[in-house]
C-alpha positions in Angstrom: 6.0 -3.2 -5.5 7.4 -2.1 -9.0 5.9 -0.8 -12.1 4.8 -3.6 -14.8 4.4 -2.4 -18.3 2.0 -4.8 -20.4 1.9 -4.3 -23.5 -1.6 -4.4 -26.0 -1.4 -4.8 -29.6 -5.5 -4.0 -31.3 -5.7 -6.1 -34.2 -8.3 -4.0 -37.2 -9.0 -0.9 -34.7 -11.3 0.6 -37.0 -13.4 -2.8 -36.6 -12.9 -3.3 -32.8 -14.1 0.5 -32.2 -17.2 0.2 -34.2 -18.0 -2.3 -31.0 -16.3 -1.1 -27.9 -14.2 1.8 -26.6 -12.4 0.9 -23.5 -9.7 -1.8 -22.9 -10.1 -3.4 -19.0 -7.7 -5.0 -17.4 -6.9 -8.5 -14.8 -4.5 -9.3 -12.7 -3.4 -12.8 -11.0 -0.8 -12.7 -8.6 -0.6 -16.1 -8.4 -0.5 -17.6 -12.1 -2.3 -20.9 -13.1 -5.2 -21.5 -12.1 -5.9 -17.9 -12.2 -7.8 -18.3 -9.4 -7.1 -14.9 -7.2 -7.9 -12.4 -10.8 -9.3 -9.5 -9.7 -10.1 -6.5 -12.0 -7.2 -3.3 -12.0 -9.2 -0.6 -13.9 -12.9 0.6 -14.1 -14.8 3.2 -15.5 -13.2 5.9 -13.2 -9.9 5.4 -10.8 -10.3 4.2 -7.4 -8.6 4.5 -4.0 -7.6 1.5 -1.9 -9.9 0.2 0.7 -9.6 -2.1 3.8 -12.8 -2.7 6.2 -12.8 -3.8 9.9 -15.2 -6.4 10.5 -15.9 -5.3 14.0 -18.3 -2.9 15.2 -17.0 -0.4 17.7 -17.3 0.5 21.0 -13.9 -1.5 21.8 -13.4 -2.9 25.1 -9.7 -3.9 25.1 -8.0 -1.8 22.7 -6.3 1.3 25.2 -2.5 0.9 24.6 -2.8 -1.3 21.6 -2.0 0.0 18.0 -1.8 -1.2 13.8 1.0 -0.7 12.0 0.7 -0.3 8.0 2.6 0.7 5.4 0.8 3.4 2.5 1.4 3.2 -0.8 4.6 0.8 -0.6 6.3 3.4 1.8 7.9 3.1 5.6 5.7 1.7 8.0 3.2 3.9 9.3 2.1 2.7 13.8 -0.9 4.5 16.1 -1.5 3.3 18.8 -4.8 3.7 20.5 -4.6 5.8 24.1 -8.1 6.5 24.5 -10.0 5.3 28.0 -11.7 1.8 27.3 -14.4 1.4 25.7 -13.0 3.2 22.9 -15.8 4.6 20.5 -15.1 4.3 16.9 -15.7 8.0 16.8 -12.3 7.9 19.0 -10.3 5.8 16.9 -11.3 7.8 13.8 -10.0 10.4 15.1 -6.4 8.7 16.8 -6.0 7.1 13.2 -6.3 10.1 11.2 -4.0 12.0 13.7 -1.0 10.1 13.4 -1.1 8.1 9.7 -0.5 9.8 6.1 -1.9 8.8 3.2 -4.8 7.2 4.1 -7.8 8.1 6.5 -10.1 6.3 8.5 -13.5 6.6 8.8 -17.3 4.7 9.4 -18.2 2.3 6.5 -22.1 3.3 7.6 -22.4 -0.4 9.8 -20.1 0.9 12.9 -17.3 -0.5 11.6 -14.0 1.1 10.6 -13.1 1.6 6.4 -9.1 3.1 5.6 -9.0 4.5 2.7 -6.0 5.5 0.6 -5.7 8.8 -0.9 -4.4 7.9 -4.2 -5.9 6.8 -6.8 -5.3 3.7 -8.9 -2.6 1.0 -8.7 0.6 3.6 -7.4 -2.4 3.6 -4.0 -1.8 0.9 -1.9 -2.7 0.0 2.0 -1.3 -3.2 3.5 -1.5 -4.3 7.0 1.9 -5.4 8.8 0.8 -5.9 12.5 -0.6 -4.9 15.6 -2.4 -6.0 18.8 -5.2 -4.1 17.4 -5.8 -5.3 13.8 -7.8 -8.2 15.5 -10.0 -5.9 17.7 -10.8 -3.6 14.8 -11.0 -6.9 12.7 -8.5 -6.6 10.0 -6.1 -9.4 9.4 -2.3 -9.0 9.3 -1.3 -9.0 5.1 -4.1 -7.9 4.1 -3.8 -5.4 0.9 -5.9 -3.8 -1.4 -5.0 -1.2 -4.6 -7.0 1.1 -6.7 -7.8 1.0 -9.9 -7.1 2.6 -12.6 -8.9 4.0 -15.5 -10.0 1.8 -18.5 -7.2 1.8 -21.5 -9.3 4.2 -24.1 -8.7 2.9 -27.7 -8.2 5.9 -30.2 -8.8 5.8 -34.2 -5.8 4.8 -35.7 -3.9 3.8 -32.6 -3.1 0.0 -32.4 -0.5 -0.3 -29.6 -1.1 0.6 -25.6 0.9 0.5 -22.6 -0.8 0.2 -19.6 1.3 0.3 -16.2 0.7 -1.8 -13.6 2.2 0.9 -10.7 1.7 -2.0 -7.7 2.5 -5.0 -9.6 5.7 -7.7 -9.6 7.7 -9.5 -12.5 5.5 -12.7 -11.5 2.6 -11.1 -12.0 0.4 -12.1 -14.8 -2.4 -10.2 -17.5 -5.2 -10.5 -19.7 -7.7 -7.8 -21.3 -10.8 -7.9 -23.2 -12.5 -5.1 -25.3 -15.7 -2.7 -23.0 -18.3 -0.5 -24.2 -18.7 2.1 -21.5 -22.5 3.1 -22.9 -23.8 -0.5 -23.1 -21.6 -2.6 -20.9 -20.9 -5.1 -23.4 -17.5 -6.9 -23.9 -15.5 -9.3 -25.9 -13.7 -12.6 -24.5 -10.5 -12.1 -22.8 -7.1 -12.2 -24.3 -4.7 -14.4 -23.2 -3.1 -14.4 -19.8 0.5 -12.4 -20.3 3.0 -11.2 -18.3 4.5 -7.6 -18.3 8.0 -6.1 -18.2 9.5 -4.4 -15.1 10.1 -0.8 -14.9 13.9 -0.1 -15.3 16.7 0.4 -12.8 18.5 3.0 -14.5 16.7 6.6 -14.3 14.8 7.7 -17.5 17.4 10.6 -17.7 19.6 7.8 -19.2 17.5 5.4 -21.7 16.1 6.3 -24.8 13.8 4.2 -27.0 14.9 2.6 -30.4 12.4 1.8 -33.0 12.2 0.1 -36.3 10.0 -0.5 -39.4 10.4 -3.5 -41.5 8.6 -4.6 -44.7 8.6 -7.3 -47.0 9.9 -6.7 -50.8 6.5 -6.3 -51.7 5.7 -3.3 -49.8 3.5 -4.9 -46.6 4.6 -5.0 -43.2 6.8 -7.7 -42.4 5.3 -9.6 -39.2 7.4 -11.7 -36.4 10.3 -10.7 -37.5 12.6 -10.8 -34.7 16.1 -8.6 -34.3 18.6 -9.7 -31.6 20.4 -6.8 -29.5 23.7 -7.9 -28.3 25.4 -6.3 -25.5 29.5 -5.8 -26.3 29.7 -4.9 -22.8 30.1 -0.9 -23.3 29.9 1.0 -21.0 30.2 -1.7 -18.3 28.3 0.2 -15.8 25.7 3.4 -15.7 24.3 4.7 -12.4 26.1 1.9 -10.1 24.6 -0.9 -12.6 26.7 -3.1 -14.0 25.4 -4.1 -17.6 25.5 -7.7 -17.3 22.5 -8.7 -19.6 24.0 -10.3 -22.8 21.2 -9.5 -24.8 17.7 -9.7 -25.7 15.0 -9.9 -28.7 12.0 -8.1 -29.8 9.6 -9.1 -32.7 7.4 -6.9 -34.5 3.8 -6.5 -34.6 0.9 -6.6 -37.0 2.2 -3.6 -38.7 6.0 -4.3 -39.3 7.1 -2.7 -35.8 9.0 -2.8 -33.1 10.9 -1.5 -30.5 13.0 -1.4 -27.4 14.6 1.3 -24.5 18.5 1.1 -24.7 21.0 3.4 -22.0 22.4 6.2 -23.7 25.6 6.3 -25.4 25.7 2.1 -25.2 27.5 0.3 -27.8 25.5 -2.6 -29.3 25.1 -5.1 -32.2 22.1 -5.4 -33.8 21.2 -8.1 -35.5 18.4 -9.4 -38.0 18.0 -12.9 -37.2 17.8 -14.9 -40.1 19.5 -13.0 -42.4 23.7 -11.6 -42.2 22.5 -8.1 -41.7 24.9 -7.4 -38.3 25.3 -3.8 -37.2 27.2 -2.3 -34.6 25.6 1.2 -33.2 26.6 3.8 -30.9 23.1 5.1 -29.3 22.9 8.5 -29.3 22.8 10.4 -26.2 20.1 12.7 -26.7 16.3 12.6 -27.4 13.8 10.5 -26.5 13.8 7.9 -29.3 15.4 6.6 -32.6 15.8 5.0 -35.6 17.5 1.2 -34.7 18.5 1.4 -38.4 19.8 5.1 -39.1 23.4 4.7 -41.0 24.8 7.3 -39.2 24.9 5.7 -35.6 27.0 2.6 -37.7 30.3 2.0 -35.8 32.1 -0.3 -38.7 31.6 0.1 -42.4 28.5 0.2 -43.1 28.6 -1.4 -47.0 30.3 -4.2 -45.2 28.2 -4.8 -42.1 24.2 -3.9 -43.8 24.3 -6.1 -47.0 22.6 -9.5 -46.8 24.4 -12.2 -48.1 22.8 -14.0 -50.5 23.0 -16.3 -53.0 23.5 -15.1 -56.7 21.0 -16.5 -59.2 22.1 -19.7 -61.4 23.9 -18.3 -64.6 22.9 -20.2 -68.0 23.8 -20.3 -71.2 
């Protein structure tokens, strides 16, 4: 279980809020087909949820116990010492004795509901084993997360980060546009997938940004700028830095960005053009200009003029 961070760029907010004011989210663990997607945010957060499909009394389950884990943590066992039959009033009452994060109790049918006690995707139950899952009628795997809250767009604000707290690198996204007050919504983006939480504690990354345009003043779109690792420092936190670099590409309104360690040395380059730069990220804050002068490592009238070509002379 890790955190996924999926990025949302809103094309003309002003447009898409006169029509909606929620973003909701899907998730497929599986990829193509798609078939498993299953909704991660609602209206309001939710718990996780598992439900036995047997009614109780039980007849065989003294001496028998489930093991789960909560919330991606250590395994979590009861077992059952009541005198057969075992009411469900009695294993209610074992469960919520012994297991943390979670309760049991009647889903209104005789049958026993867990429920997580945290809300949206960081809750998670999942069932490893036990001699009782059967009895109680839940099935070994089994695994269920909250939800979280819609994504609320706000005037003026074109990019979101949502956070997937229970997701993995293969899982995939899409999202499409929700009215709260009359439960209308657009078609669904495209499927995507997010970007893995980091490794290295927050205490040592910082996030670069920058802002291109074109020579007429509008945002420049798709550009893309390469950041090369020169390999310094070659290890933070236990982590050697073995990526050799990576690209971003900005948005709809001439930006971009990306989360570098602290105090790295790196090249960054403006692919298609000869604009090379060598920085020295700074070491404090929480973000940065990619392009500020005064993080330049070389001479900076040497490494930030484009090369091009001179204009034809005549006579």
């Amino acid at each position: 279980m890790a955190v996924v961070k999926v990025k949302i760029f809103v094309p003309e907010i002003s447009n898409v809020l006169s029509l909606f004011d929620q973003i909701r989210v899907q998730r497929s663990e599986a990829g193509t087909p798609y078939s498993d997607v299953k909704f991660i945010t609602d209206l309001a957060a939710t718990a996780p949820e598992l439900v036995g499909t047997v009614e109780g009394p039980y007849a065989s389950l003294q001496a028998k116990g489930i093991t789960l884990k909560v919330n991606g943590g250590a395994e979590q066992t009861v077992t059952f010492t009541s005198v057969n039959p075992i009411p469900l009033a009695n294993v209610i009452g074992e469960f919520n004795g012994a297991i943390t994060g979670a309760t049991m109790s009647d889903d209104g049918t005789g049958k026993p509901k867990i429920t997580g006690l945290t809300l949206g995707t960081a809750g998670v139950l999942e069932m490893i084993g036990g001699a009782a899952l059967a009895i109680l009628g839940f099935a070994v795997g089994a695994k269920d997360n909250g939800e979280d809250e819609n994504i609320q767009l706000l005037p003026g604000v074109d990019e979101y980060v949502y956070d997937d707290q229970s997701g993995e690198a293969s899982y995939w996204y899409r999202t499409q546009y929700f009215n709260s007050v009359s439960s209308v919504f657009s078609s669904w983006s495209d499927w995507i997938q997010g970007t893995t939480g980091a490794a290295i504690s927050s205490a040592n990354l910082i996030v670069g940004k920058i802002k291109m345009a074109n020579i007429d003043g509008t945002a420049l779109v798709g550009a893309k700028i390469s950041i090369v690792n020169v390999f310094s420092p070659l290890s933070v936190e236990g982590y050697f830095i073995a990526g050799t670099s990576r690209e971003i590409e900005t948005d709809g309104v001439g930006q971009a960005e990306a989360t570098f360690i602290m105090g790295s040395t790196v090249d960054i380059v403006l692919v298609g053009t000869s604009v090379i730069r060598r920085i020295l990220v700074p070491s404090i804050g929480t973000e940065f200009d990619i392009m500020d002068p005064n993080l330049v490592q070389d001479d900076p009238f040497q490494i930030q003029v484009p090369d091009l070509p001179a204009a034809p002379r005549t006579t």
